[in-house]
MILO-975393 format. One record per residue (C-alpha): residue in three letters; x, z, y negated. Coordinates in pm, whole numbers, plus 50000, padded with zeros to 5 digits. Example, Ala and Ser with C-alpha at 12.3 -4.5 7.8 and 13.67 -1.06 7.14 Angstrom:
MILO-975393
ala512305078050450ser513675071450106
***
This chain:
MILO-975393
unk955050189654787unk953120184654484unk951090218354563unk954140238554635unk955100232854279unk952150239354141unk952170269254332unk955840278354221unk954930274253862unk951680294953868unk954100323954017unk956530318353717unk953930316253433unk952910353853630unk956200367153656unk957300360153251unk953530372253129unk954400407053337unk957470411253213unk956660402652870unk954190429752873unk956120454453036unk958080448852741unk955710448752488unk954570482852616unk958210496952622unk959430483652291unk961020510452078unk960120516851724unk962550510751478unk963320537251290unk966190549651123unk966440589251193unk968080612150965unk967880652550977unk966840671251255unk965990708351194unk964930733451446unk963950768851254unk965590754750959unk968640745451129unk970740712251218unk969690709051552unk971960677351606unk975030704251626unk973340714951979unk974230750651879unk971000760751757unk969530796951885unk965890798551996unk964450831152088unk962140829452435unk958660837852417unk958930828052028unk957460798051807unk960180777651648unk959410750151360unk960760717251417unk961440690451144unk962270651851172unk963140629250893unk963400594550915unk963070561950755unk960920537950853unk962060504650960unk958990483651045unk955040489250967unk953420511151230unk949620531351271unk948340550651538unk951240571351503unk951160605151751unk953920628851705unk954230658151970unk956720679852142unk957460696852433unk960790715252665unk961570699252956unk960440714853270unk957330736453065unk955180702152929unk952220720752994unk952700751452875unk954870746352555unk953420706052480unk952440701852097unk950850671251952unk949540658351596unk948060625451442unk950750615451139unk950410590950846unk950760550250936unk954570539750845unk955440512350630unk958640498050632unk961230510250431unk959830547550364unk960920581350437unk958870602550608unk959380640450768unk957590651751033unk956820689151101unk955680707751393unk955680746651565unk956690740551899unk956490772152141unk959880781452313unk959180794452725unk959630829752723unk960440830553150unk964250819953046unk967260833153151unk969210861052949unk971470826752800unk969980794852874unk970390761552732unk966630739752678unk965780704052618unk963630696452341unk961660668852350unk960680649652012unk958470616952041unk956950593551762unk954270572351930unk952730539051794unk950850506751797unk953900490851737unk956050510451997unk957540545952061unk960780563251978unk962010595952145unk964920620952068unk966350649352315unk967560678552184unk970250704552325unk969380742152195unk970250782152266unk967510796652437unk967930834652473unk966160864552574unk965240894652315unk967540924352334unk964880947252468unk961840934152600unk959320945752878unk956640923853045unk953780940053249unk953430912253540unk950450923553683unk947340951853656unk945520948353993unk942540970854035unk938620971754159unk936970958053877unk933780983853943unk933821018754073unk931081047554101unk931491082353937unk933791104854137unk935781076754292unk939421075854292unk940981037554186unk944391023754285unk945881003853998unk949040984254118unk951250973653833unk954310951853846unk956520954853559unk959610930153467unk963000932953208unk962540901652979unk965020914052756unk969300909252757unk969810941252808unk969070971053068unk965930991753074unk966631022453183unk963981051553192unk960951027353181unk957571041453206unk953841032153285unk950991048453117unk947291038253248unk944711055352992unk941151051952951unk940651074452678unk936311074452669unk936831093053046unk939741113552910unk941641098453216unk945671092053126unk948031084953466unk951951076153427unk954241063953706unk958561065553649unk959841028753701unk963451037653700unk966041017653477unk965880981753538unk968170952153524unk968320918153303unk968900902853662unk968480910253994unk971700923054145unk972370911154529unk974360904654798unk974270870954903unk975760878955223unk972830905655356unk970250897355105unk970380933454943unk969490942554582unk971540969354388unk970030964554087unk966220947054022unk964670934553716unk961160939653854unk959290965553994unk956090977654161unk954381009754131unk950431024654172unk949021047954038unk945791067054074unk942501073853851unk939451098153949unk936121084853736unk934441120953663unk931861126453826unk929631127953521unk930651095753407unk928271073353266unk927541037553341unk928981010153191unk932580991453046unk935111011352952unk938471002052794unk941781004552992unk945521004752813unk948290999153039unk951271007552807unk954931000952988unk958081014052746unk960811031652733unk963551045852443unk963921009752288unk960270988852360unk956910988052460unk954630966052573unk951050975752587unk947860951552825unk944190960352746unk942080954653082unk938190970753092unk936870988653420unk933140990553480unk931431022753625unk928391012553845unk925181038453798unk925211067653997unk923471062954321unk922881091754613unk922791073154935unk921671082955274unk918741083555430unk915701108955572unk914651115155922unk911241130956006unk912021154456343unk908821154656499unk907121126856373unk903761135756578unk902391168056623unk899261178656807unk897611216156698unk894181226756643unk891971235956305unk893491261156100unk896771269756315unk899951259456122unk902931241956274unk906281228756154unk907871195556115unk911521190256024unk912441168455741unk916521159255823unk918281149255523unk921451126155517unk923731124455238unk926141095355301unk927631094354917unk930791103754804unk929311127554591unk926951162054619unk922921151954611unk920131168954472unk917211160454672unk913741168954497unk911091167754733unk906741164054690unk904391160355011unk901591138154937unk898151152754866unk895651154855111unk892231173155170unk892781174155540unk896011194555543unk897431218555331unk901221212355335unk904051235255193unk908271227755212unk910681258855262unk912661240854962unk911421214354689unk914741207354570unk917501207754804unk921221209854731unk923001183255004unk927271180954964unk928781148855012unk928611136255394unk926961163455510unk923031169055632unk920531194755579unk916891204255733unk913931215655517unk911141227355709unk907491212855619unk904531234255711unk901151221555747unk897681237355816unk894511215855953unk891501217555788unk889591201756001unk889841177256294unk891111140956305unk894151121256314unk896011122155957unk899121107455855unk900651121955587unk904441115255423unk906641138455200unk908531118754904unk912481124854856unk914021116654539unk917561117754391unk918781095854103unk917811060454181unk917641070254554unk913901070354656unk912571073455017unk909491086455230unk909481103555555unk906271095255799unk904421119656000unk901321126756211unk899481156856211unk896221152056522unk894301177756501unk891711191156778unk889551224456830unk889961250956650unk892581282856633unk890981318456702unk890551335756326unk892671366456238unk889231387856238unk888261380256553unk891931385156737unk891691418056577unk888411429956694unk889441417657059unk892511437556998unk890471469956866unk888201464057133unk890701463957433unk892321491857296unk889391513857310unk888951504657650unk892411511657701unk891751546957526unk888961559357762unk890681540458120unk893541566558028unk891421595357930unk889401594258252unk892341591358431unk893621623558235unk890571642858340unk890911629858743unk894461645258715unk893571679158575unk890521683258820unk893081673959117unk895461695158961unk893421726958930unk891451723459258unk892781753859515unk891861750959876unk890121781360028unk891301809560204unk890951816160604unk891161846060794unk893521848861086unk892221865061393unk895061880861636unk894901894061979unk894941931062090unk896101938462447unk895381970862548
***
C-alpha cells in the first residue's frame, strides 16, 4: 500500500513539473500594443492594400509591461513562411517603455487578382512571446507579365538549331492581349519572336467538360540557328515577353562548344603486294559524320622506301556525306613497309594504316620500248617477205603447150 502511494505521488510531483513548464514555455509577454502600420497605414482597420510581388514596411508600437531580453521580432504571411519570413534581434524591454518596431516584410506575388493575406507579427523573449494577426488587401498589378519558364540545351555546336520552350503567365488584374516573346542573343546577331495571343487574369473553364475559353498561361518554342562561324564560348540570352502596356525581360547565357569535324577514315586496301618501281593505288575513304561541311587536309608520312603522292591534299567533305582520295605509291626497293597518311580538320586528327610489300622488280620504260621497237621490226620484214611471196606468185605465168590434132585422110 505504502509503495502504491509513493508511486502515486512520484506521478503527481511529474505531472505538475510538466505542466508547469509547458507553461513557462507558453507564457505570453505582457505588453500593451498600440499602433499598427502596414506601408504607413492603420493596419488594425483590416482594409489595408498590399501590392503582390511588392515589399511593404511594417511598424508596431507598444509599451512594455514587464522586463524582457533576447527579444526576436520577425514576420511572415500565412501559407508563404518560407518564402516571405523576416526576422531581426531588437533592444531588451524594460517595463514601462515604449518601443516601435520596424520591419520590410515581402508580400507573395503568386496571389489572386483580389485576395485577402494574413500577416503574421511576433515579439519573442526570455520572458515569453506575444503574437498579432493581421487581415490585409493583397492585389495583383494592373498589367504584369511573368516568364514561367526558359527551357533550352545549355551547350550547342556552331550550325545547330536550339529549341527554347517558354511558358509565359498574366500576373496582372487585367487582360493581356497581343503578348509577345522575343529570344535575342545579340553577340550571334540571332533575334526569334513567337505571338502568345491575349491572355486572361484567370483561367476561364467549364467545370462541366473541363474546357478553357480563356487561359492565363501559355506555352510556345521557338527556334535559334548558332552560325556556323560562331565562336566558342558564353554568350548572353534576353528573353523579353511584353505587349502594349508591360514587359518583362529574363537574362539566361547559352554556351557554344568548339567546333569539332567528326567522322572517321578508312584505308581501302590496307595491304598491297607490287614489285620495285611499279606504282599502285590505295584508297583513303573519308567519313564526315558532323552536322557541318569538313575540310580535310591531308600529309603521307615520309619515307625513303616509297615515294607517295594523294590526288587531293585538302579535301572538301559536306556534312554526312563520304569522299575517296586516291594515294599513289612507288617502291624503291624491296621489303615490307608500313606507311600511314595523316588527316586533319579542326581538332579532328586521325591516321589511316597501310602496307605496301614489295618484291622483284617492274620492267623499265627503256627496255619495254626497245622490245617494242624490236618486235616491230620483226613485224616489218615478216610482212615484207610476205609482200614479195605474193608478187612472185602473182606474176608467175604457166607455159604454153601445143595441141596436136588428127588428120584423116
Amino acid at each position: 500500500m505504502r509503495k502504491n502511494f509513493v508511486l502515486a505521488s512520484l506521478v503527481a510531483i511529474l505531472a505538475v513539473t510538466i505542466v508547469a513548464s509547458m507553461v513557462a514555455a507558453t507564457s505570453t509577454l505582457d505588453i500593451a500594443p498600440g499602433l499598427i502600420e502596414v506601408d504607413g497605414l492603420d493596419a488594425t482597420s483590416n482594409n489595408v492594400a498590399i501590392v503582390a510581388g511588392s515589399k511593404v514596411p511594417v511598424t508596431f508600437e507598444f509599451t512594455a509591461n514587464e522586463n524582457a531580453s533576447d527579444v526576436v521580432v520577425s514576420a511572415w504571411f500565412q501559407g508563404e513562411r518560407s518564402r516571405t519570413f523576416v526576422e531581426n534581434d531588437f533592444a531588451d524591454l524594460i517595463e514601462d517603455r515604449e518601443y516601435k518596431l520596424r520591419l520590410s516584410v515581402n508580400v507573395p506575388s503568386d496571389v489572386d487578382p483580389e485576395e485577402e493575406l494574413t500577416l503574421f507579427l511576433r515579439i519573442e523573449t526570455d520572458s515569453g512571446n506575444y503574437e498579432e494577426e493581421l487581415s490585409l488587401q493583397g492585389q495583383r498589378m494592373a498589367d504584369n507579365l511573368e516568364v514561367l519558364l526558359v527551357d533550352f540545351e545549355p551547350n550547342a555546336k556552331p550550325g545547330e538549331t536550339v529549341p527554347i520552350t517558354v511558358v509565359l503567365k498574366n500576373m496582372g488584374r487585367q487582360e493581356a492581349e497581343d503578348t509577345f516573346v522575343t529570344v535575342k542573343m545579340p553577340e550571334l546577331g540571332i533575334s526569334r519572336s513567337a505571338y502568345f495571343e491575349d491572355l486572361s487574369p484567370v483561367d476561364v473553364c467549364d467545370s462541366d467538360n473541363g474546357d478553357c475559353d480563356q487561359a492565363d498561361s501559355r506555352e510556345r518554342r521557338l527556334f535559334i540557328t548558332i552560325p556556323e562561324d560562331a565562336k566558342s564560348g558564353k554568350y548572353e540570352m534576353s528573353v523579353r515577353a511584353f505587349n502594349g502596356d508591360t514587359e518583362t525581360v529574363v537574362a539566361k547565357s547559352l554556351t557554344v562548344l568548339a567546333s569539332r569535324a567528326e567522322g572517321n577514315v578508312l584505308s581501302n586496301p590496307t595491304g598491297k603486294q607490287f614489285a620495285v618501281g611499279q606504282e599502285t593505288s590505295y584508297d583513303l575513304v573519308l567519313v564526315n559524320s558532323g552536322n557541318k561541311i569538313a575540310i580535310y587536309n591531308l600529309a603521307p608520312a615520309t619515307s625513303d622506301a616509297l615515294s607517295i603522292r594523294l590526288s587531293e591534299p585538302v579535301a572538301i567533305v559536306p556534312a554526312g556525306s563520304s569522299k575517296i582520295v586516291k594515294v599513289y605509291v612507288t617502291a624503291n626497293r624491296e621489303g615490307t613497309f608500313p606507311f600511314s597518311v595523316g588527316v586533319t580538320s579542326d581538332n579532328f586528327t586521325k591516321e589511316a594504316q597501310y602496307l605496301a610489300t614489295v618484291e622483284g622488280r617492274a620492267l623499265s620504260s627503256g627496255s619495254t620500248s626497245s622490245n617494242v621497237v624490236a618486235l616491230t621490226i620483226v613485224l616489218a620484214i615478216i610482212f615484207v617477205v610476205l609482200v614479195v611471196i605474193l608478187v612472185v606468185l602473182l606474176t608467175r605465168r604457166p607455159e604454153k603447150t601445143e595441141e596436136f590434132g588428127e588428120s584423116y585422110y
